[in-house]
N, C-alpha and C positions, 0 to 999 in steps of 0.2 A: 384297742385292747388295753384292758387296765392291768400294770403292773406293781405289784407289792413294791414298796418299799425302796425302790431300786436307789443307786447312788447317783446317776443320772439316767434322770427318766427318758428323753429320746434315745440315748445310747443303749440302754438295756432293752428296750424293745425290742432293738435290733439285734443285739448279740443273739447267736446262736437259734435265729427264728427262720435267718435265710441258709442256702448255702453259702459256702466261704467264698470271697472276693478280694482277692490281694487290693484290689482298685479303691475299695470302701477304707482303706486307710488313710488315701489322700483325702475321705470324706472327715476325719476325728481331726477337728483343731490345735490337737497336741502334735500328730505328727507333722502339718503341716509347720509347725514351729521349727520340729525337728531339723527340718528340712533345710529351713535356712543355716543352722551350724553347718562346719566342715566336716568332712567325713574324717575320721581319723585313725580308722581300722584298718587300712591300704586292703583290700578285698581288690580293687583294682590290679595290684601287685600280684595277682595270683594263687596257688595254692599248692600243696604239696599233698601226695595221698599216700596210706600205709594201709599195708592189709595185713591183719592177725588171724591168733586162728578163728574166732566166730565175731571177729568187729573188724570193720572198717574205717581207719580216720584218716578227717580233712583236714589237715593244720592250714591258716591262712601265714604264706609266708613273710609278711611284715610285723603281724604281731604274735605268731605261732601259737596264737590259742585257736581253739578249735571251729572250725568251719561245722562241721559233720563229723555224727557219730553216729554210723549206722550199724544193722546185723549183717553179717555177711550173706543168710538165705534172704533179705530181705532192703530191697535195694530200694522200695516209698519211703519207709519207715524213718527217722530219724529221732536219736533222743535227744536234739539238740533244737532253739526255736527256729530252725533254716530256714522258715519263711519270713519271721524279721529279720534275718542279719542284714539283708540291705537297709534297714530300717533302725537296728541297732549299733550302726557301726559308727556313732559319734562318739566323743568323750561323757566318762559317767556309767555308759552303758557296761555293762561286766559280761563276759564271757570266759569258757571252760578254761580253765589255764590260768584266769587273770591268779592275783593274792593280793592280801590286806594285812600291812602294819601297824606296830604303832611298836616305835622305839624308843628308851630315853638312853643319856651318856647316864654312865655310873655316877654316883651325886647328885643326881638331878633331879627334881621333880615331878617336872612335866615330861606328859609322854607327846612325841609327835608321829601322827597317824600320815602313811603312805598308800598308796594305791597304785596298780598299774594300769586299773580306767580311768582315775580325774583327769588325768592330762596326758594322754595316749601318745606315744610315738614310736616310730618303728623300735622293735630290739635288733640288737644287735646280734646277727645268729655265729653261731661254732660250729668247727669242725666235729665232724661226729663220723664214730665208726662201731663196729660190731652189733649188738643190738639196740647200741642210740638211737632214736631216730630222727628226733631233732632238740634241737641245744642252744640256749640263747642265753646271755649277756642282759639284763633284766632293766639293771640301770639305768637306759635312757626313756625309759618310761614309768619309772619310780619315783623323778622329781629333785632329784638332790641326793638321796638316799646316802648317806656315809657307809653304809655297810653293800658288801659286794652278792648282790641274789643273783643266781643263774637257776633258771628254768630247764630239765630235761625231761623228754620224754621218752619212754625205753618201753621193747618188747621183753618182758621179763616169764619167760615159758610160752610164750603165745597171748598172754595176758596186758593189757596196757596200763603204764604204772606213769605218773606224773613225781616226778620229784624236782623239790626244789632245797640247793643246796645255799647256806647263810654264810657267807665269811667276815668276819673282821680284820679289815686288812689296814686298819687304823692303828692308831700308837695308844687309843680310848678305851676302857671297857665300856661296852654297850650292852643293856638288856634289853629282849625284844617279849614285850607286853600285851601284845595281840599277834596272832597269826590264823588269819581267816583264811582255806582256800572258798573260794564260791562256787557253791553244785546247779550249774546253769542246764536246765532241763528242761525238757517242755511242758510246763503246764501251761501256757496260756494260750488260753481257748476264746480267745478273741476272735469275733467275727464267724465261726463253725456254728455247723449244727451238730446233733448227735453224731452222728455218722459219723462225718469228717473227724469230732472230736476225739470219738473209741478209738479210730483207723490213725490218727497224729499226736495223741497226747501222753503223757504219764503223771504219774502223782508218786512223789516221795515220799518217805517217811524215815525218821532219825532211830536210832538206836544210840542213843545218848551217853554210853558205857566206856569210855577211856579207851586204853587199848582191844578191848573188845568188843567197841562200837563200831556200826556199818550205815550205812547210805541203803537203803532198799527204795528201783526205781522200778515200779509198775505201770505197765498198759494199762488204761481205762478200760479196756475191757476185761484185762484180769487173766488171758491165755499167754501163752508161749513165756520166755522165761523173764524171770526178774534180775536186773543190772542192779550187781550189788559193787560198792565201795568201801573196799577195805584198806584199812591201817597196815602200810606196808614198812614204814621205818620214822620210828619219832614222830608219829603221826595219830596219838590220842585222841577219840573223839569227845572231846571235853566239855562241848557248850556248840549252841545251833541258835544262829543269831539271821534275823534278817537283814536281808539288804536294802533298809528303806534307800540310802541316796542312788541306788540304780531310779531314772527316770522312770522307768516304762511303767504306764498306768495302772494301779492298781482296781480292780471291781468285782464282781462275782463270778466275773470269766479270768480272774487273774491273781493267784493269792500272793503273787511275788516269789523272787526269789530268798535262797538261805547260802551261809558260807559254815563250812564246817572249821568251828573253829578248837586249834590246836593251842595256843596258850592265850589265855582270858583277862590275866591279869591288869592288862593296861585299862578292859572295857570294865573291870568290875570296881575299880577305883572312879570311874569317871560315867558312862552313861549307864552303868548298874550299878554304882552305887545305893549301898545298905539293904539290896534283896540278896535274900539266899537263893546261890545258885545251885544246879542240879548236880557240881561237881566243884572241888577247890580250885578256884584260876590259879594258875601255874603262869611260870616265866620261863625264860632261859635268859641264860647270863652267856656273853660272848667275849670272853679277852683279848687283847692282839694277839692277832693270828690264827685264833680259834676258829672251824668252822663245825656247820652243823646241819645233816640231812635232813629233810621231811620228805614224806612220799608217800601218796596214796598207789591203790591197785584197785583195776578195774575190772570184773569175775561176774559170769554168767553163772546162775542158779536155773536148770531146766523149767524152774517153776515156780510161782511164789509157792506152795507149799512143801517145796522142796529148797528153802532157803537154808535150815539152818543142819540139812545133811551137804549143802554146799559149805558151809562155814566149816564144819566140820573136815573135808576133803581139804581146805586151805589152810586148816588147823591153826582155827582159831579156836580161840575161847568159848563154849555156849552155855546158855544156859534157857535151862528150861522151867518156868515155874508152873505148878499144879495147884490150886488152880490159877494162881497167878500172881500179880502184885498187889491188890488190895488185901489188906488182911484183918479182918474185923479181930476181935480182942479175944472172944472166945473160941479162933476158930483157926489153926496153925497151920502153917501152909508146908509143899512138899517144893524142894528147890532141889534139881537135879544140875550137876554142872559136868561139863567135858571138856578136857585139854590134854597135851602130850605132855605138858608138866605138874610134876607137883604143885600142891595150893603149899605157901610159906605161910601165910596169915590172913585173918578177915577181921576187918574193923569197921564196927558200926558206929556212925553218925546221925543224930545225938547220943551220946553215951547211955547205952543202955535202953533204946526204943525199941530195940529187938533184941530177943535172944536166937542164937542159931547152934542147934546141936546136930552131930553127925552120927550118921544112919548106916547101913550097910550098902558095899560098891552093889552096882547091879551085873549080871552077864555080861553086857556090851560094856562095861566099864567106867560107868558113869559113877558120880562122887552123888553120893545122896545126903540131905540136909532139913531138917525139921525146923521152919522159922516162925517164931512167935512174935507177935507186936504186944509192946507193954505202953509204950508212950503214944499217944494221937498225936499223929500229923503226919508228916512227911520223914521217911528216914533212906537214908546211902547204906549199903553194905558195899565194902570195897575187900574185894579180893588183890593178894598179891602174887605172884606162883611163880615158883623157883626162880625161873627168868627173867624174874621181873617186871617183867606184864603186871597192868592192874586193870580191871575188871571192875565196873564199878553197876549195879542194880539198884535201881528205883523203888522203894518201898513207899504205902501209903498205912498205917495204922487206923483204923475204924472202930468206933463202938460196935458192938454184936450188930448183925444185919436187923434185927426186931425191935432194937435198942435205935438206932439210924430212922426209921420209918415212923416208931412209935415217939420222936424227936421234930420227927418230920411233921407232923400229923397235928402235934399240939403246939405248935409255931405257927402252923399255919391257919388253925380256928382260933390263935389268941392275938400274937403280934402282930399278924395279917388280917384279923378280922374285920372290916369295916362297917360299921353300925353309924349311920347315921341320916334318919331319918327324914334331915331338911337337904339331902344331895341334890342338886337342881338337875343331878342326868338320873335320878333315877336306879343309882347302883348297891344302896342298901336296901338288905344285908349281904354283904359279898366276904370273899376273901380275893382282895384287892394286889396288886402290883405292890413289890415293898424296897425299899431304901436303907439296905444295912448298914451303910456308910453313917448317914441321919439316924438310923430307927425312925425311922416316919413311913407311912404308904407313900403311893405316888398316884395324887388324886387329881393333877392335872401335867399335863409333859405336852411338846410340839410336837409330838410322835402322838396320834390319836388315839391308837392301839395301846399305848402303854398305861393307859389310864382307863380306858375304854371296856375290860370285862372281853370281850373276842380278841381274836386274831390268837397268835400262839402265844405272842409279850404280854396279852390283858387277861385272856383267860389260862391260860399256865396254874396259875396257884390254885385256882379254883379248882380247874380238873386233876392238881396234885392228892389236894385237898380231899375229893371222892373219890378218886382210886385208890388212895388210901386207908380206904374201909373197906373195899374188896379183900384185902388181905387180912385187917386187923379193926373191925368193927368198935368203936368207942362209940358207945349211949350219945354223951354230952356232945360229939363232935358231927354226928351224924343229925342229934335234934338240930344243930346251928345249920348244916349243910343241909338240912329239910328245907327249912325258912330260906332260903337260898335258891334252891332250887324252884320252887314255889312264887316265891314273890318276886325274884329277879330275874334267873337265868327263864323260866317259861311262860311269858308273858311281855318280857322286856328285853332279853339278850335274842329271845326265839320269840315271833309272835305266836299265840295262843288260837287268835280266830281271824277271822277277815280271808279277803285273797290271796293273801301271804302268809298263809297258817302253815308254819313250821319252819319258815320261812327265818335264816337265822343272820342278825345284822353285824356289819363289821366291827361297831363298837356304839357304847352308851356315851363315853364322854365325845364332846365336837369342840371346834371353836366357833359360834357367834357371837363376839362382844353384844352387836347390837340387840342381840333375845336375853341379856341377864343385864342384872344391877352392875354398874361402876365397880369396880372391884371383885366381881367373881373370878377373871384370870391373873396370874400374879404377872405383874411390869415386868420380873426378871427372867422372864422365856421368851424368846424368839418364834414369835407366832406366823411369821411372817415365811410359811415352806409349805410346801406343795403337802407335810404329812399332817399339817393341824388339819384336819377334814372339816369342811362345813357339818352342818345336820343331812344333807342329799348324801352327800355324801359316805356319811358312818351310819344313815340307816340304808345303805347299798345292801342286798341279800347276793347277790352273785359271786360271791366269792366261797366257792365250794369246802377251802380249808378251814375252815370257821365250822363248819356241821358236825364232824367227828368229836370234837369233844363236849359237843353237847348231846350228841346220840350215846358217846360213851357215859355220858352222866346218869342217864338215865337208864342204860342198861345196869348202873350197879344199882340203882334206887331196886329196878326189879329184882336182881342179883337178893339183894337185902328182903326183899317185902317176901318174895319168895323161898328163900334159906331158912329164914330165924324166923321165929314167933315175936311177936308185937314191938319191934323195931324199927319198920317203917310201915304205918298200917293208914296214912293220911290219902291213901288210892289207893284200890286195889294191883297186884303185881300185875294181873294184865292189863290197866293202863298202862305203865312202867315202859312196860315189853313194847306197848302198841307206838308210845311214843320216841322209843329207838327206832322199831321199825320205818314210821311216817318220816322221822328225819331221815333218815336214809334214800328214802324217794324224794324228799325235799331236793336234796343234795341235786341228785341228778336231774329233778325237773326244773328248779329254781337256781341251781347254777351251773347251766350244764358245760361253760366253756371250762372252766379248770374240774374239772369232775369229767373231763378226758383222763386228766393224769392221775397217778398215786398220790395221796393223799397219806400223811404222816397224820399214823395212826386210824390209817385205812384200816386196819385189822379186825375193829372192833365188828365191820361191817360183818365179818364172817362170823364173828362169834354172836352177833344178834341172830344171823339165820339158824346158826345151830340150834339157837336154843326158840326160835319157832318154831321148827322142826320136831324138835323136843316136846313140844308143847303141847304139838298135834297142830298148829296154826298152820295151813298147809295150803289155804289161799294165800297167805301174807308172803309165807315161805319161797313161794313159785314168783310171786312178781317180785317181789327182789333176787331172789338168783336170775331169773329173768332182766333186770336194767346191772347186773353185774356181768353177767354172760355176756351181752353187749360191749362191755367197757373193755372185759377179757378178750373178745376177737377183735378190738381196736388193737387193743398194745401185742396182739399174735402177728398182726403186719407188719409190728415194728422192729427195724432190725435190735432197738434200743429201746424199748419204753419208758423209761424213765423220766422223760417230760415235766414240765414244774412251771408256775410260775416264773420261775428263775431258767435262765439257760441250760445251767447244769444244776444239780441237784442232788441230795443223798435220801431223802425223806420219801419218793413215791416209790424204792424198791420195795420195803415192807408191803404195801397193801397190793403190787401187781407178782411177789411171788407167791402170795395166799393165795390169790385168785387165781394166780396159772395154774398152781399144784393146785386147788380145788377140779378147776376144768378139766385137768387131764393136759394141760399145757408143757409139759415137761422141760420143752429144751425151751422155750420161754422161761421159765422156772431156774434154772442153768444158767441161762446167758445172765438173769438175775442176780445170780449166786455169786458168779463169776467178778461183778462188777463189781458187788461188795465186798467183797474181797479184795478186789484191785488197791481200793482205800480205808481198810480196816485191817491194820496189821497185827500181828503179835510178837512185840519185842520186851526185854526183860526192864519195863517200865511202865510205872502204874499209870502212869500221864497218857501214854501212846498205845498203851497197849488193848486192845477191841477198840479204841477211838475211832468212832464214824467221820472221816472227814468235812469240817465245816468251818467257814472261815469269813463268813461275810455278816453272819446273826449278832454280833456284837455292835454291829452300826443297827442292825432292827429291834435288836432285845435286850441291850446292852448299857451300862451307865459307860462305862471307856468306850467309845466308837471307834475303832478301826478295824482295816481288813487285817485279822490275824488268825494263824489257825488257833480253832477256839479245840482244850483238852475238855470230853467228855460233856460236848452238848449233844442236846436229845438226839442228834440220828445216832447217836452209841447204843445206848438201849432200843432204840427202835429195829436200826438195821440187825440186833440182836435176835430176833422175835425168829427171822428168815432162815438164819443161820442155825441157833440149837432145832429148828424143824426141820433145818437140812441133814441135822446131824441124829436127829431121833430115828432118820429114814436108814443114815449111815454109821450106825454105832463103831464101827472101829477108825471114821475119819477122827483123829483125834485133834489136828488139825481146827477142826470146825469147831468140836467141843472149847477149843482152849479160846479160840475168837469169840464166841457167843455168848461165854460166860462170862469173859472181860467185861464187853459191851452192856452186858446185862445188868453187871453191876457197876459200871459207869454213871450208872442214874444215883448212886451210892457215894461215889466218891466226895464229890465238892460238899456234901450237906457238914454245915457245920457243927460241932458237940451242943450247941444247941436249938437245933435243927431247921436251920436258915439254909435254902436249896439256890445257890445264885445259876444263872443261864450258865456258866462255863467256867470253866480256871483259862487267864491267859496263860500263850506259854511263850510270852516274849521272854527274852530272859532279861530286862529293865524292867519285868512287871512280875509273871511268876506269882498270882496271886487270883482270886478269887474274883469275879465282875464283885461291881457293887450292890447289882437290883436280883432282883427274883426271875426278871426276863422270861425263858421260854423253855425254863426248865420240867415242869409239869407234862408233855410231851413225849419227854422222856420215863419219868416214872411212870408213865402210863406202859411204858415198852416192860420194865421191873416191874408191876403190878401185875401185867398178865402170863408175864413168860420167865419171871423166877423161878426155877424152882433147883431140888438136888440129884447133882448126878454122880453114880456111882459105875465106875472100870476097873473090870480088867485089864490094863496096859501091859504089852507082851515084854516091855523093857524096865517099867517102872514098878507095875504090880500092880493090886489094887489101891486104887484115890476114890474120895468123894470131891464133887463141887459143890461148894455149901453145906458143907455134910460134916460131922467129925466121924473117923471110921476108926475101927479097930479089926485086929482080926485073934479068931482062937480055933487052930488047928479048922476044921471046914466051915468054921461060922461065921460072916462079914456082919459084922455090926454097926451100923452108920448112927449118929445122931442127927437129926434132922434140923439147920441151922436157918435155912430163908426168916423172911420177916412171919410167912405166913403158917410155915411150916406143910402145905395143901397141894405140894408137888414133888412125884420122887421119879429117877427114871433110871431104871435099872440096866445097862449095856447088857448086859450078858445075855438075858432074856428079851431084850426089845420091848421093855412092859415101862409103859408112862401110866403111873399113878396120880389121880389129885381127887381131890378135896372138895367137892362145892358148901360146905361147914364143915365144924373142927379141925383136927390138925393130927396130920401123922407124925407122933414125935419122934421115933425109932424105927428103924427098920433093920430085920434082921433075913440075911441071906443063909440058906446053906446049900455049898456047890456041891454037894454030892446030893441028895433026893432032891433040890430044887425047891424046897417049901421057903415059902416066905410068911415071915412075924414080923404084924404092925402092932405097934402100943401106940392107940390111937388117941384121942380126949376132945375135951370139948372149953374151954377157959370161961363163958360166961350160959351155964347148964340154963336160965332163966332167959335166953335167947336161944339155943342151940341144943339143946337136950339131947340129940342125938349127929354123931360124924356121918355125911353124904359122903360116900365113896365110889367114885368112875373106877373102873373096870373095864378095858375094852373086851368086847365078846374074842376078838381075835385074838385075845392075849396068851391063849392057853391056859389060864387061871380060872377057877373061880373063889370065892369068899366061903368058907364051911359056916354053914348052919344062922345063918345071916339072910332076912327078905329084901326083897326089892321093893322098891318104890315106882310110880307110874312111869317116870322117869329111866327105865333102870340101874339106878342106884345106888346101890346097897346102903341098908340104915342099919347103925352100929350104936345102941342105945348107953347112955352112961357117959360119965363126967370122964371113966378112963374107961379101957379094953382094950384085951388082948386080942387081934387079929389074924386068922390065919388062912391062906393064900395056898391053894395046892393045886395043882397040876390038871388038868384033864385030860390027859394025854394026847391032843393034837401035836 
């Protein structure tokens, strides 16, 4: 079986393809290295157990960090890796409990970094009485340490609280410049299948807010409740650093672990040096005799969507953004915030990138707050509130969302263009792989795909490129993406005729020195890995992820030839249609081993059939719901569908919840829901927040190679698509709404002002910065191209919001301005009515909650294309359009550059 990309190809074959085998460890030649150190964690020495009110812990009694952290109704379970602790108990290794310094004497320059995994030896334990549980003497496994750490662990209400107290018991002042705890959890899904992996694992995510920050640990499958970590005393969440020097291997089944760290400053002088971080590194100064607590707490949320009426209950700080942390320029966001104290002050960083003005409390008490972005980029608002507490939210400042795409669109038929008629593969005219770091394409790489035109790294910009006329059609860009489509992607990316008609290859460029002149590959690439593909090779068609975005391409050509008048007129629209459809069956007959699983940007699949259906094409329509039907009663037997090339995966939920909720598959459709959820959170950060977890694409699509969690690559906006569809079914989940929206416009964030889309922003915090290449971003906008659009609530606590919208209100009349790139999407909660567009643009939209009428000020931006707004209507909507025809389609056609539209009731 061929596997993408993997970081070691025998080993990735295996992961997660069998069930789990403790045994197959002694088979990976790292552990058997292991093997020969000493053990250093005394596990032999035994163990000591505590029971709270809903967790159970194991402390191992030598080094009283943690064995087992289990639920008390659920005694498999563990959030801890208990199946390597026999495996991780050498020096190096970190576990729940361990901590990380880095201290200098006062005067001194250098800082020196401690640990209590480099060099492991027993602690030293203490007496402990009332609700201690246990207490240890740090010391002798610190190394030296001049300063005095003791470790305790206490039941504090039923809740489990780790603190560790710092004394100076020297005649020095000492400042302590780092203080890392490490949140050792289980993700690593080494050696599992599905199964095993939903039933053993979790996935983390940071809430990066200072004293208001939390740990959120979630089940892979996304039920029962979420372990959250809260700041219990001088315990800031101030910065989220990984733990490269823990050994244990990193790969696509292992993104590593993180320490949450409480003062930064030793690391931001030394290996984060000159990046801006997400909050100011802090110190602490210690004088003789000075001591000083830290301590986290450890609190059960019923639910991950029940986490921040958990934070609430522990009274904490929340906050809630509407629609959330990105904030394009013309479009101000609602910031809700809760605490038992008064706010003293808020300050923005960079001065003056926001402004924030305050709005009326609500019912339930919440602080309401109107926040604008003036400066592009990144911006802090740090709250401070009476007590001291500071609170620190993630802002991203954006060009207008239309402003973003129409940035996007002409970057990429200009500086990405490649025209060059003597390419020896074959790839002009394209819009090629780009190098922002250089300004140069990247027209040959040791990675096949990345030069190649297929895969997600080669074709990305291309299909950025055409779905971005879906939304906002440009003449000049769509003539260049004609010649494109035409003379490269359908004939040379996809064969045209032969055996393998439709049949689509993994890439144009290869490596054979021997088939070109001396000097066609440049000296300074390492050609010499398993990814420079021969020619057998890169014209392989069995790789089913490679189809979608050439079926999608050719669904907007028809999209176009069909909508507008004399825009794309070089084939009629039903080839267009025909050659999405044929690709779709490609798919499944010419690659049918990964065309088991979902497919990132499966979706489109569905939207070709719809509009077969539409068409009347009702032979084509049947045999492809027909090889989908099929694909949907495979993943109905799985307890997990989610399947990939890759072990685990985030990119085949999108296309297996269309098709479930298509078939009628519901709680397949659910367990869907569920998952993506499990790893797409919503915290008050533009970084993390709807970010689809992905963490391995920077070593495939990537100019910096490493496993790191990447902020806002494509499964954000994709696992989007699943989500606002979950949420159009459930309009008062709001929940869903604030997830779907983030992620949607995740495909938004990283483009730069002008309009360079790189695969991800790192979020090391030594990096904290943008990839350099273009990667496998396009994937993603394809998730925003189809599933942007504005939503408008009533929220019982907040009031009415729009997303993507600006609203106003005047005694019963909601007035939204319609803000997407495309303006072709509106979805009204109150009524359950999704509006869009297939030409012009609804620019306004006007509610009134007492008779229900709705007014569209509709228009058209190029009347010599689009003469008249295509407007969907569903029949079930209760609505219909007054005095407006239908089209064969049913329609409705709204003639004129502008109109007034209006929307009345039919009394269903």
């Amino acid at each position: 079986m061929y596997m993408r990309k993997a970081l070691h190809l025998p080993l990735a074959l295996m992961l997660l393809q069998a069930p789990f085998c403790g045994d197959l460890y002694a088979q990976n030649p790292f552990w058997e290295q292991v093997k020969k150190q000493p053990a250093t964690l005394g596990i032999e020495k035994g163990s000591n157990s505590f029971q709270l009110s809903k967790l159970n812990l194991q402390l191992l009694t030598a080094s009283q960090t943690v064995a087992s952290l289990k639920l008390k109704d659920d005694a498999q379970f563990d959030y801890t890796p208990d199946e390597l602790l026999d495996k991780r108990d050498r020096n190096k290794f970190f576990h729940l409990g361990d901590i990380n310094l880095s201290i200098r004497q006062v005067g001194s320059s250098a800082w020196i970094p401690y640990s209590s995994a480099k060099d492991r030896q027993p602690v030293s334990a203490l007496r402990v009485s009332g609700r201690t549980l246990a207490a240890a003497d740090m010391r002798p496994t610190l190394g030296g340490i001049p300063l005095q750490v003791t470790r305790v662990w206490e039941n504090k209400d039923g809740d489990l609280v780790l603190r560790f107290v710092i004394k100076n018991s020297t005649k020095e002042s000492y400042e302590v410049g780092a203080l890392g705890i490490p949140m050792i959890f289980n993700n690593n899904m080494d050696w599992k299948n599905l199964d095993s992996a939903h039933a053993d694992n979790v996935f983390f995510d940071p809430y990066i807010g200072k004293d208001a920050g939390y740990l959120q640990v979630n089940r892979l499958h996304g039920r029962g409740p979420s372990l959250l970590v809260l700041p219990q005393e001088n315990a800031a969440f101030e910065a989220y650093n990984p733990i490269n020097s823990d050994p244990t291997p990193r790969s696509i089944t292992f993104e590593g672990f993180h320490e949450w760290v409480i003062h930064s400053k030793a690391y931001a002088e030394t290996d984060w040096k000159g990046v801006q971080q997400w909050n100011e590194p802090t110190s602490t100064l210690l004088k003789p005799g000075e001591s000083k607590s830290f301590a986290v707490r450890f609190v059960l949320a019923p639910s991950i969507k029940q986490i921040e009426e958990e934070l609430v209950r522990q009274n904490r700080p929340v906050a809630v953004g509407a629609p959330g942390y990105l904030l394009p320029m013309d479009n101000p966001a609602k910031l809700f915030l809760k605490y038992g104290k008064k706010i003293k002050k808020m300050d923005i960083y960079p001065s003056g990138s926001l402004s924030v003005e305050a709005g009326p409390q609500t019912a339930g008490k919440w602080a309401s707050y109107t926040v604008k972005g003036h400066t592009w980029g990144r911006s802090r608002l740090q709250i401070t509130y009476a007590d001291g507490l500071v609170q620190t939210i993630q802002y991203k400042v954006i060009k207008p969302e239309d402003e973003v795409v129409k940035d996007l669109g002409h970057f990429l038929t200009t500086a990405q263009w490649y025209e060059n008629p003597n390419d020896p593969f074959g790839r002009s005219p394209s819009v090629i792989t780009y190098d922002y770091e250089t300004k140069s394409p990247v027209t040959q790489h040791q990675n096949a795909w990345f030069a190649g035109l297929s895969d997600e790294a080669g074709a990305a910009s291309w299909l950025a490129a055409i779905m971005k006329q879906l939304l906002q059609p440009n003449v000049e860009e769509i003539n260049k993406l004609k010649r494109f489509a035409h003379q490269t992607m359908f004939g040379r990316i996809q064969h045209k005729e032969g055996k393998d008609k439709y049949g689509v290859v993994k890439s144009l460029f290869y490596y054979e020195p021997d088939s070109f002149p001396k000097g066609t590959y440049s000296d300074a690439i390492n050609y010499k890995t398993w990814a420079a593909w021969p020619k057998k090779e890169a014209d392989n068609i069995g790789r089913s992820y490679n189809y979608p975005h050439v079926a999608a391409a050719h669904w907007v050509l028809y999209r176009l030839a069909r909508n507008y008048r004399q825009l794309v007129t070089e084939e009629p629209w039903e080839t267009y249609l025909e050659r999405a459809f044929q690709t779709t069956v490609a798919m499944v007959e010419k690659a049918p081993h990964y065309a088991q699983f979902g497919q990132m940007e499966g979706s489109v699949f569905l939207l070709i059939l719809m509009d077969l259906k539409k068409e009347g094409l009702i032979e084509s329509a049947q045999q492809l719901e027909a090889l989908m039907k099929e694909r949907a009663l495979h993943w109905k037997t799985l307890n997990y569908p989610f399947g990939s090339e890759m072990p685990w995966d985030s990119t085949g939920q999108e296309e297996v919840y269309v098709w479930s909720k298509y078939f009628g598959f519901d709680e397949k459709a659910q367990v869907t829901l569920n998952a993506i959820l499990a790893y797409m959170p919503t915290v008050p950060h533009w970084g993390y927040n709807g970010s689809a977890r992905r963490y391995w694409d920077f070593v495939y699509g990537g100019k910096l190679a490493r496993i790191e969690r990447q902020i806002h690559h494509y499964g954000s906006a994709l696992n989007a698509i699943p989500v606002l569809a979950d949420y159009r079914e459930n309009p008062t989940d709001f929940y869903l709404l604030r997830v779907g929206h983030a992620g949607m416009m995740g495909a938004l964030a990283n483009v730069t002002q002008d309009g360079f889309a790189p695969g991800a922003f790192h979020s090391y915090p030594s990096t904290l910065a943008n990839d350099g290449i273009s990667g496998d971003y396009g994937s993603g906008f394809y998730g925003y191209a189809v599933n942007s659009g504005t939503y408008i609530i009533r929220h019982p606590e907040f009031g009415w919001l729009a997303f993507s919208g600006s609203l106003s209100q005047d005694k019963d009349q909601i007035k939204v301005e319609v803000k997407t790139a495309s303006k072709g999407r509106v979805f009204l909660a109150e009524e359950k009515l999704w509006l869009t567009t297939d030409a012009g643009q609804i620019n306004s939209f006007i509610y009134d909650t007492k008779s229900k009428e709705i007014v569209l000020h509709v228009g058209v931006d190029h009347p010599t294309f689009t003469p008249e707004t295509l407007l969907n209507l569903p029949a079930t909507s209760g609505y219909i359009v007054k005095d407006a025809p239908k089209d064969q389609q049913g329609r409705y056609v709204i003639p004129g550059q502008a109109a007034i539209v209006k929307l009345v009731r039919t009394g269903k």
